[in-house]
MARLO-576071 format. One record per residue (C-alpha): x, y, z; residue in three letters. Coordinates in steps of 0.5 Angstrom, whole numbers, padded with zeros to 4 digits, always signed. Example, Ala and Ser with C-alpha at 12.3 -4.5 7.8 and 13.67 -1.06 7.14 Angstrom:
% MARLO-576071
+0025-0009+0016ALA +0027-0002+0014SER 
END
This chain:
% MARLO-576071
+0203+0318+0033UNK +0198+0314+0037UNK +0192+0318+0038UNK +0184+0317+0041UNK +0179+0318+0036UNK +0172+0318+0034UNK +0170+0318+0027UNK +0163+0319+0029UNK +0158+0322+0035UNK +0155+0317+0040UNK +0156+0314+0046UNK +0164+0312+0050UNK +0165+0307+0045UNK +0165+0311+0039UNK +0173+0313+0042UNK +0177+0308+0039UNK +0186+0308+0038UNK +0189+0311+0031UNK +0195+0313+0028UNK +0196+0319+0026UNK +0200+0323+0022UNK +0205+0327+0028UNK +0203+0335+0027UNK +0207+0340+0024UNK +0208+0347+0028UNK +0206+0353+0024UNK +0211+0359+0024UNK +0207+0362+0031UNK +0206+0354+0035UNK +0210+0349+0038UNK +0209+0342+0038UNK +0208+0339+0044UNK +0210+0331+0047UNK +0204+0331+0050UNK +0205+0327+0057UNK +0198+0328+0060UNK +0191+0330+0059UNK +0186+0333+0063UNK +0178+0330+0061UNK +0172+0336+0061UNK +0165+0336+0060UNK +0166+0339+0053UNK +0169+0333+0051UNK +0163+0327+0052UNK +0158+0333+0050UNK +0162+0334+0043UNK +0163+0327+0043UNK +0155+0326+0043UNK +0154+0331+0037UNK +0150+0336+0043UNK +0156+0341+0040UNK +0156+0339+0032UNK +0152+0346+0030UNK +0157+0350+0033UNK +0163+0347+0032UNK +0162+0343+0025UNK +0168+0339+0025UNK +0170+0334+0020UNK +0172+0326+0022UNK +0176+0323+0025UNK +0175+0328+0031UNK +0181+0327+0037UNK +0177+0330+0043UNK +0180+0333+0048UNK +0184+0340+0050UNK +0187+0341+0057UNK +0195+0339+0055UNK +0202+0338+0059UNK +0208+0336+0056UNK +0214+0338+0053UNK +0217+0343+0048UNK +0219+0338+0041UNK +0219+0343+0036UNK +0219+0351+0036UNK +0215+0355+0029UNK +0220+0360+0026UNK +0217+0366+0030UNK +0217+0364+0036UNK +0221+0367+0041UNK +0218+0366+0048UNK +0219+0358+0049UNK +0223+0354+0046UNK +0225+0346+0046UNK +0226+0342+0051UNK +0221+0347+0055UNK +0216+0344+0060UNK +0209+0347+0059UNK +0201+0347+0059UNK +0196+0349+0053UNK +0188+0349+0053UNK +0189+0350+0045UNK +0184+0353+0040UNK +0178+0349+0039UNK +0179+0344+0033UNK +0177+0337+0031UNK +0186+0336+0033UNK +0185+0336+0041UNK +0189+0333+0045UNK +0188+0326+0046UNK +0194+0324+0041UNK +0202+0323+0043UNK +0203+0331+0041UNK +0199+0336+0039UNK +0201+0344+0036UNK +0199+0350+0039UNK +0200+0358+0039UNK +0206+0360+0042UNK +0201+0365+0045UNK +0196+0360+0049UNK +0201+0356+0052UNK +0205+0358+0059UNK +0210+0355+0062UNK +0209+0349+0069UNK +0212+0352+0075UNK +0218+0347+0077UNK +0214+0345+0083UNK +0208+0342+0080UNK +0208+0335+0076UNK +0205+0334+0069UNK +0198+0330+0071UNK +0197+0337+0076UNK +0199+0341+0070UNK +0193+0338+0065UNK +0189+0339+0071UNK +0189+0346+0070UNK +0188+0350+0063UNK +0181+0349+0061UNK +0178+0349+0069UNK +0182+0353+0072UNK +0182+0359+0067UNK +0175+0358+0067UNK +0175+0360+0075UNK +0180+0365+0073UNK +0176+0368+0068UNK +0169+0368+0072UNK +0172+0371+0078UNK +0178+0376+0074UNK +0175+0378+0068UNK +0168+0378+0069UNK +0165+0378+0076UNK +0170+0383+0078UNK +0171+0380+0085UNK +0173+0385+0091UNK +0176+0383+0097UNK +0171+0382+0101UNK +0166+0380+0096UNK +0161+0374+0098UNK +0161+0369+0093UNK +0157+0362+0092UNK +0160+0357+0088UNK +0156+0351+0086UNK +0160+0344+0086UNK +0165+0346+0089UNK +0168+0339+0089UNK +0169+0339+0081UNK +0174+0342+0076UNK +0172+0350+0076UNK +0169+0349+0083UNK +0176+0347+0086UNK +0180+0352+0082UNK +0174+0357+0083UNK +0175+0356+0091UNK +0182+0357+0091UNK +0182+0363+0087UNK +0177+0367+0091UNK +0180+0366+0096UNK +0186+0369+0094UNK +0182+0376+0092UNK +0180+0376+0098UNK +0173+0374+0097UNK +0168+0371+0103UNK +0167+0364+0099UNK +0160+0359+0100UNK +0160+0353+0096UNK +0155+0347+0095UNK +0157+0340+0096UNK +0155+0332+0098UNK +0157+0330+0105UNK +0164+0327+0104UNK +0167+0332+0100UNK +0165+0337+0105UNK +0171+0336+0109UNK +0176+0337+0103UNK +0172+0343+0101UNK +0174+0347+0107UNK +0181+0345+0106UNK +0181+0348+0100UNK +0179+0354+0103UNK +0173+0355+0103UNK +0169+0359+0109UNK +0162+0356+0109UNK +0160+0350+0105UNK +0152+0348+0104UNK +0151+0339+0104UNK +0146+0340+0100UNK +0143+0334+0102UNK +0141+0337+0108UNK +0140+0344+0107UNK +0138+0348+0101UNK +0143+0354+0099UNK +0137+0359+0097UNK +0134+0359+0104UNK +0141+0359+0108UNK +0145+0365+0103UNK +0143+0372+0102UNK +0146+0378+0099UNK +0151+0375+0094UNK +0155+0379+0090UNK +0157+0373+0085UNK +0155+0367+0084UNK +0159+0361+0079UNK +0153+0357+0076UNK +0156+0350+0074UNK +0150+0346+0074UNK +0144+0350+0071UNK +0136+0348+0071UNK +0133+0350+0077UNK +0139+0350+0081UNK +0140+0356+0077UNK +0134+0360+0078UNK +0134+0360+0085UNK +0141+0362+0085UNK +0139+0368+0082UNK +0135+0370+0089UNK +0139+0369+0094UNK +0144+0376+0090UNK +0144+0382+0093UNK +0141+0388+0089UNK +0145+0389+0083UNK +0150+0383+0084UNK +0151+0377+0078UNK +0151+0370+0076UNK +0156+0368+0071UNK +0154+0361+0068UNK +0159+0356+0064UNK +0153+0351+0063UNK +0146+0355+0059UNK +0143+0362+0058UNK +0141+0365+0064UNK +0133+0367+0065UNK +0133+0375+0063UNK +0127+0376+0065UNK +0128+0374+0071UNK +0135+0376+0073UNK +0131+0383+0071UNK +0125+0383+0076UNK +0130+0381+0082UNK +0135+0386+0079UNK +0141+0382+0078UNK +0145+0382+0072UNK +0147+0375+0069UNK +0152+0373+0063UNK +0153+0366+0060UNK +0161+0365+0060UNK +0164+0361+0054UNK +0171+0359+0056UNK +0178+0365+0052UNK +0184+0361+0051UNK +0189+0365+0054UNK +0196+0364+0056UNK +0198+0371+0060UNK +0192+0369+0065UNK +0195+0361+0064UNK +0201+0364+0067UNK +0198+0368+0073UNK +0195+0361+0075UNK +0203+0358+0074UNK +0205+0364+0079UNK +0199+0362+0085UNK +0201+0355+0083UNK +0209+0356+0084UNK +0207+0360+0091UNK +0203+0355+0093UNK +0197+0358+0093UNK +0193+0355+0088UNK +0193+0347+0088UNK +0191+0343+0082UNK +0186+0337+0085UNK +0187+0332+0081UNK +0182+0326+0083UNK +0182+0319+0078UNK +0188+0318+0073UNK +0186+0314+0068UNK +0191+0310+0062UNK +0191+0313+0055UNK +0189+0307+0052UNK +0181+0307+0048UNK +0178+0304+0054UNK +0182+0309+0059UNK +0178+0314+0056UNK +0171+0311+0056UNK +0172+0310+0064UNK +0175+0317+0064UNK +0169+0320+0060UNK +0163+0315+0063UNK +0166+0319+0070UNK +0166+0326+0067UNK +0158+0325+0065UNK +0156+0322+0073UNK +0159+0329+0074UNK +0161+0328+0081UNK +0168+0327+0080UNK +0173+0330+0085UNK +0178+0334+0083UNK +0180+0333+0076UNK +0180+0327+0072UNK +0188+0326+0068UNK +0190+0321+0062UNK +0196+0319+0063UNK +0200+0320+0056UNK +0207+0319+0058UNK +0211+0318+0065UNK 
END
């Protein structure tokens, strides 16, 4: 099979095409024809060798973990779907992502797509859209009438997080450039910062939640604009304690579960239309597709999510 691999760290061109052996499905996995991809950050920051100690996978690494497709072959001990089905994964983190023509994943990370969303939509959603979930469900414990700022709204997390919120019930603020104002307001948030005009931290108080997906200083002057007690959850670097202790607030550093069940409620919100994916660039799977892909991802100003296109 036809995949995109690197055989070591560096920079985008390190991503070259391959052929590798097709994967077999374990008893408890399936095997996935992968139709498209979505691109995150993790990626290009694995690809540069930031994450080696953590994850010390071997060569050749296939990058990627965001995946739609169908259904090509069951394990013995899977009950819940079946071949021919239409679904999307974020898989187990291994050094066999999902840049390939197929990929195996266990049968309790995978969920099914609704009927109404394509695939490109479909793979824009695992990785992103369960770390919004997450955040909020899991682990801000959101409340309706809650307040909660989420910074860069426009990108993966942020335009998942605003739409989730807003189905709890939240009262949503979010940072933004100019131009993607307009469309964060779409998406439903109820006020939205231009922060090249304003600075959040002089115009926002009394959060009770905070998504954090940009660190450094931004970061820390989040942590003032919280209401006694209220939290900020990061997906980018540890927050200061002993800051976050002086202004009374609780933080938490937040490392995406793969989770199929939590993947099957955002398929419910996307079957009844309250959750949309925002998919922004798509790219062609080839070496050089993802090279563009990555080298978007790292200006970090994409809208909406960048998707691969494995297979039409």
């Amino acid at each position: 099979m036809k995949a995109i691999v690197i055989d070591q760290y560096g920079d985008k061109d390190k991503l070259k095409e391959k052929e590798l052996s097709k994967p077999e499905p374990d008893s408890d996995e399936v095997l996935i024809e992968i139709h498209a991809v979505g691109i995150n950050p993790i990626d290009w920051k694995l690809r540069y060798g930031y994450l080696k100690e953590k994850f010390p996978f071997d060569f050749p690494i296939v990058l990627g973990w965001d995946a739609a497709g169908i259904v090509e072959k069951v394990g013995k001990n899977v009950d819940s779907l079946q071949k021919g089905d239409r679904v999307f994964v974020r898989p187990e983190l291994t050094n066999r992502g999902t840049y390939a023509e197929y990929t195996t994943a266990k049968e309790d990370l995978v969920a099914k797509m609704p009927e109404n969303i394509s695939f490109k939509e479909a793979a824009a959603v695992p990785l992103a859209g369960l770390t919004a979930y997450q955040i909020l469900v899991d682990v801000g414990n959101l409340d309706s009438g809650d307040k909660v700022l989420i910074h860069a709204g426009a990108g993966g997390v942020g335009s998942f997080a605003i739409q989730i919120a807003k189905n709890m019930g939240a009262y949503v603020a979010t940072t933004a450039s100019t131009k993607n104002v307009d469309f964060l307001k779409s998406l439903g948030a109820d006020e939205v910062i231009d922060y090249t005009k304003e600075d959040f931290s002089e115009v926002l108080e009394d959060y009770d939640l905070v998504i954090d997906t940009l660190g450094g200083e931004i970061q820390d002057k989040s942590l003032t604009i919280l209401k006694n007690g209220g939290m900020l959850v990061s997906i980018v670097e540890e927050p200061d304690q002993e800051k976050a202790e002086k202004l009374n607030v609780k933080t938490k550093f937040h490392w995406l579960i793969p989770d199929g069940k939590e993947l099957a409620a955002l398929a419910e919100m996307m079957e009844n239309q309250t959750l949309k994916p925002v998919v922004g660039t798509v790219f062609p799977f080839t070496d050089q597709g993802l090279k563009e892909a990555h080298e978007l991802s790292e200006t970090h100003h994409a809208r909406g999510k960048i998707v691969i296109e494995v297979s039409s």
